[in-house]
C-alpha positions as CSV (number, residue, x, y, z in Angstrom):
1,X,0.0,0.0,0.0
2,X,1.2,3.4,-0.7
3,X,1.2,6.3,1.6
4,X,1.9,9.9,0.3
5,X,2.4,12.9,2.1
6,X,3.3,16.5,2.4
7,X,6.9,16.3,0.7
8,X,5.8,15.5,-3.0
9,X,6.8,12.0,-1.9
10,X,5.3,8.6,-1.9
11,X,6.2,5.2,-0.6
12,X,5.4,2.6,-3.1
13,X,6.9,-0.5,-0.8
14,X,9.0,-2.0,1.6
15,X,10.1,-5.5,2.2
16,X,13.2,-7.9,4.0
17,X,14.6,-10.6,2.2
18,X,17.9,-13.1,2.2
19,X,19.3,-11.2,-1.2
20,X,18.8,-9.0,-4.2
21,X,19.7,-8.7,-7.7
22,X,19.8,-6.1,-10.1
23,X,19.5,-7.3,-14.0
24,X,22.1,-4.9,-15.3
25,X,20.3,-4.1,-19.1
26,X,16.9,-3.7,-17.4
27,X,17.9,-2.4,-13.7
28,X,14.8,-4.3,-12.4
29,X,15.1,-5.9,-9.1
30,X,14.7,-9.6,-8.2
31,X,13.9,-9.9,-4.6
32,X,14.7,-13.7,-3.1
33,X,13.3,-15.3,-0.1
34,X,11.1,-13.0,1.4
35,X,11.8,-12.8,5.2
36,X,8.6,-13.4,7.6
37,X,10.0,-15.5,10.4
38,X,13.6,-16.5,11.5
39,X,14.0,-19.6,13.6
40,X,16.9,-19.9,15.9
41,X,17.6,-23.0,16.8
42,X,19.8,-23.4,20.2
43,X,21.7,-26.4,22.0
44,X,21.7,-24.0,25.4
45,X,19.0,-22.2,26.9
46,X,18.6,-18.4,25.5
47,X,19.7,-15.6,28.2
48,X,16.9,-13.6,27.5
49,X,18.2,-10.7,29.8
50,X,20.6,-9.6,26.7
51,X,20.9,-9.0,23.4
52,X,21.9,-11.9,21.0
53,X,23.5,-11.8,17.9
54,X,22.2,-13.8,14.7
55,X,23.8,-14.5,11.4
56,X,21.3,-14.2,9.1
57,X,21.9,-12.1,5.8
58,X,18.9,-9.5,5.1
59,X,18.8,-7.2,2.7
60,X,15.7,-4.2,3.5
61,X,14.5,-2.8,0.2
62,X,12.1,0.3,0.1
63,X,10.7,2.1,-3.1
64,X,9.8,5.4,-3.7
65,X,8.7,8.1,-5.8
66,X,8.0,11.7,-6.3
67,X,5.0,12.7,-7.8
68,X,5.4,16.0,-9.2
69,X,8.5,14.9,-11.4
70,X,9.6,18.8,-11.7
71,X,10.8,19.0,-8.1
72,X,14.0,17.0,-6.3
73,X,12.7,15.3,-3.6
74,X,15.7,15.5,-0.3
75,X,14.3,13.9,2.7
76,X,15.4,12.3,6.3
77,X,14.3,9.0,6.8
78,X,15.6,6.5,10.3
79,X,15.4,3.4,10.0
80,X,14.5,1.6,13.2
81,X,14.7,-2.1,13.9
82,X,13.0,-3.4,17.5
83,X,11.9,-6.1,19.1
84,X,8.8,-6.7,21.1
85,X,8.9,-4.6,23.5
86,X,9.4,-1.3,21.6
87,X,13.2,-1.0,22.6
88,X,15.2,0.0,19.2
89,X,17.9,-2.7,18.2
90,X,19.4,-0.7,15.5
91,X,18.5,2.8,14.1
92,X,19.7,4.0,10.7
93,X,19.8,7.2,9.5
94,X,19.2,7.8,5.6
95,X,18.9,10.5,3.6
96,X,16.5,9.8,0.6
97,X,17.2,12.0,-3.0
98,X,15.3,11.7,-6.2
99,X,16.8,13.8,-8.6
100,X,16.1,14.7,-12.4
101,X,15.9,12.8,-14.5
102,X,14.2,10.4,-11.8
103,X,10.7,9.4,-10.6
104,X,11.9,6.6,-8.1
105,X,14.6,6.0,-5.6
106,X,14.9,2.4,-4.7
107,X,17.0,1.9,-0.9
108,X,18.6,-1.5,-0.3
109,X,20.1,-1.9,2.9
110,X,22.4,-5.0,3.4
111,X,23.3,-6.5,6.7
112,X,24.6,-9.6,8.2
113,X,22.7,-10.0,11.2
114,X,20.3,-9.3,13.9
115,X,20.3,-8.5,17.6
116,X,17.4,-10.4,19.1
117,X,16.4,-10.0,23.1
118,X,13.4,-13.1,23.3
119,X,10.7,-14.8,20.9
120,X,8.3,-12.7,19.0
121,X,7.6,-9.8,16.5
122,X,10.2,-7.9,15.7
123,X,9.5,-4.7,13.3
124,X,11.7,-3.0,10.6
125,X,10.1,0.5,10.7
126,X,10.7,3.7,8.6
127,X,9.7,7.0,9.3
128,X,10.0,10.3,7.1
129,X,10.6,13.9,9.0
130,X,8.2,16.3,8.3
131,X,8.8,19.8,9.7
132,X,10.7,19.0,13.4
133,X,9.1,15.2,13.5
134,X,9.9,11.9,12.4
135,X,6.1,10.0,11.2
136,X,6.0,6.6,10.5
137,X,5.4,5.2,7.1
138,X,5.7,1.4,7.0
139,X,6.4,-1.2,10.0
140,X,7.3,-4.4,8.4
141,X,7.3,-7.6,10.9
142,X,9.4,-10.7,11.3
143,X,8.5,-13.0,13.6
144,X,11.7,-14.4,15.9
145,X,10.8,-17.7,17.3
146,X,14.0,-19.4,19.5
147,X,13.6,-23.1,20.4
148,X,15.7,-26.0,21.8
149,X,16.5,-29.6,21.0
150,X,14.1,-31.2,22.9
151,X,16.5,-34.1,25.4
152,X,15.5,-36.9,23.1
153,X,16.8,-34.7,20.0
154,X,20.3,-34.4,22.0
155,X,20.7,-37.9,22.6
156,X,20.1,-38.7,18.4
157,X,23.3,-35.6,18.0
158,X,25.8,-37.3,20.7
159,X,25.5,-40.7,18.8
């Protein structure tokens, strides 16, 4: 769903994925393995009361375009990544340009992993300032679900 605003400026998507790629002749995107739910699998109980660090590639791709194609569009977007309880993991800030000759601005972010504090839904938000605020435009969720081997599991591994 799109949302515009104020700034000449609308947000056309956002998604997380494994990887990207960019066809080089046509500069379309391929978007693999969309990202709704990471399982973390553990031999040892999680310690819940910090942060844990998961390898797991993600790229974060966001579109946008400006709808009144004679003005440049230069805006400040964050990029916020929390976990269920509100608190902010990670926050990126970005500034967005769509200059002539161009109508869209495509933003890939690429990281290798994740800070995780317990089980649940986890949101990749992006907001847009406008005047001395930041609003929120899109909240994307991925579900973090963190289980052990049950003991009959470990005694199949130790064999």
């Amino acid at each position: 769903m799109s949302k515009k605003n104020s700034q000449n400026l609308e947000h056309l998507m956002t998604t997380v994925c494994n990887s990207t790629a960019v066809d080089i002749d046509s500069n379309n995107l391929s978007i693999f393995n969309i990202i709704e739910e990471i399982n973390i699998n553990n031999e040892n109980p999680v310690d819940l009361t910090q942060k844990k660090f998961i390898q797991v590639p993600f790229e974060l791709i966001s579109v946008w375009r400006r709808l009144d194609t004679s003005i440049e569009i230069s805006a400040d977007l964050k990029i916020i990544f929390s976990d269920p309880d509100k608190e902010v993991m990670q926050e990126i800030p970005y500034k967005l340009e769509i200059k002539n000759p161009h109508q869209r601005m495509r933003i890939r972010i690429k990281g290798n992993g994740l800070n995780v504090t317990k089980q649940g839904e986890y949101y990749f938000s992006i907001l847009l300032k406008n005047g001395n605020s930041f609003e929120e435009i899109i909240k994307v969720p991925v579900s973090v679900k963190i289980s052990s081997p049950v003991a009959s599991d470990l005694r199949i591994l130790k064999k």
